[in-house]
C-alpha positions as CSV (number, residue, x, y, z in Angstrom):
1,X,196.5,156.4,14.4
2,X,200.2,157.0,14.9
3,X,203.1,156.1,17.5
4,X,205.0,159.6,18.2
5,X,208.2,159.1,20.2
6,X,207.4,160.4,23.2
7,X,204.3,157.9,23.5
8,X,207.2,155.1,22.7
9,X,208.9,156.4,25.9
10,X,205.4,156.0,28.0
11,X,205.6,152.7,26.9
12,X,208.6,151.5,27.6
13,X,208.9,152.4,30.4
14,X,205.6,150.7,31.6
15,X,207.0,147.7,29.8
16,X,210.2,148.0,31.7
17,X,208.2,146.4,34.9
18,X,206.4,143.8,33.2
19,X,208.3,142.6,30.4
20,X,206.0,140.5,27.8
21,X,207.1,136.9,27.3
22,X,206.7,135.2,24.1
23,X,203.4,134.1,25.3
24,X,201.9,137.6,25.2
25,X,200.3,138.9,22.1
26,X,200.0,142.4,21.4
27,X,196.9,144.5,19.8
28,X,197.3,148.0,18.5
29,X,194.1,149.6,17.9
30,X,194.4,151.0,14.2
31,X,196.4,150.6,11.0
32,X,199.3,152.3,13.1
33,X,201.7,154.4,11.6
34,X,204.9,154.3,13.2
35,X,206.4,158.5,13.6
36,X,210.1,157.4,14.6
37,X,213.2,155.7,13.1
38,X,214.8,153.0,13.8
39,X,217.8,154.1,15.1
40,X,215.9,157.2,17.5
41,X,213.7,154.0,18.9
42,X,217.0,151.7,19.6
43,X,218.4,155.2,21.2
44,X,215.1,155.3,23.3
45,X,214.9,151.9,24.9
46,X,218.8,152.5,25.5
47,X,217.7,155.5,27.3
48,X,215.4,153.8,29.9
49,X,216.8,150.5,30.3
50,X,214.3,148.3,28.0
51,X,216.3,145.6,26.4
52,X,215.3,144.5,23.2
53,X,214.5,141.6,22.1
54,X,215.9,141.9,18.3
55,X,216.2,145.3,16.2
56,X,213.5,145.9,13.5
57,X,214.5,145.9,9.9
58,X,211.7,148.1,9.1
59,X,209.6,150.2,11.6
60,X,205.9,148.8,11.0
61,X,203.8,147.8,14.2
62,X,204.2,144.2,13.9
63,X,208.1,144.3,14.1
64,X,208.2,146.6,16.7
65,X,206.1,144.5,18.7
66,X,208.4,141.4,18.3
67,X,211.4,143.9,19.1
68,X,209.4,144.2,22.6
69,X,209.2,140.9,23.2
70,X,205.9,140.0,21.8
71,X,205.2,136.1,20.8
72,X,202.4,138.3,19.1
73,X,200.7,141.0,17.2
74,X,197.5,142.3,15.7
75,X,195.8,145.5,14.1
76,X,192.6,146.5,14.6
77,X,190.9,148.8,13.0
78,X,187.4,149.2,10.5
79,X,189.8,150.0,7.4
80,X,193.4,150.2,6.3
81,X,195.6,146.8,6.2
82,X,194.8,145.9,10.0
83,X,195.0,142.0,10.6
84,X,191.5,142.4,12.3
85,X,188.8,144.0,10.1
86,X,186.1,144.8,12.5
87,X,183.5,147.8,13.0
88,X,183.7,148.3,17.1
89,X,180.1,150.3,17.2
């Protein structure tokens, strides 16, 4: 599974009007592959008025979920390097 660009923009933008706390956790179903740089995502939540809450060193799901705002975040997924290893059939 992948995060393309234009998906980022979906989200932030839904993020926009309910902005997670450091309470909320965040689970990304599959070993997510992240299809964007840095410097295109800080661009992008420039763009639609998301404020970050700290700019990822590296692009891997779990810092872009903290840059969101995230107290929290998982994988999920049957293989790969997911933080949840679980078969959902």
């Amino acid at each position: 599974m992948g995060i393309e660009y234009e998906d980022m923009r979906t989200m932030l933008c839904g993020l926009r009007k309910n902005t997670p706390s450091q309470e909320s956790s965040l689970l990304i179903l599959g070993d997510a592959y992240i299809h964007f740089s840095i410097e295109s995502f800080v661009a992008l939540a420039k763009e639609v008025g998301y404020e970050l809450h700290q700019i990822p060193k590296e692009m891997d799901p779990y810092a872009l979920g903290k840059s969101l705002g995230f107290g929290s975040v998982d994988t999920l997924d049957l293989n790969g390097k997911a933080t949840i290893t679980m078969d959902l059939q």
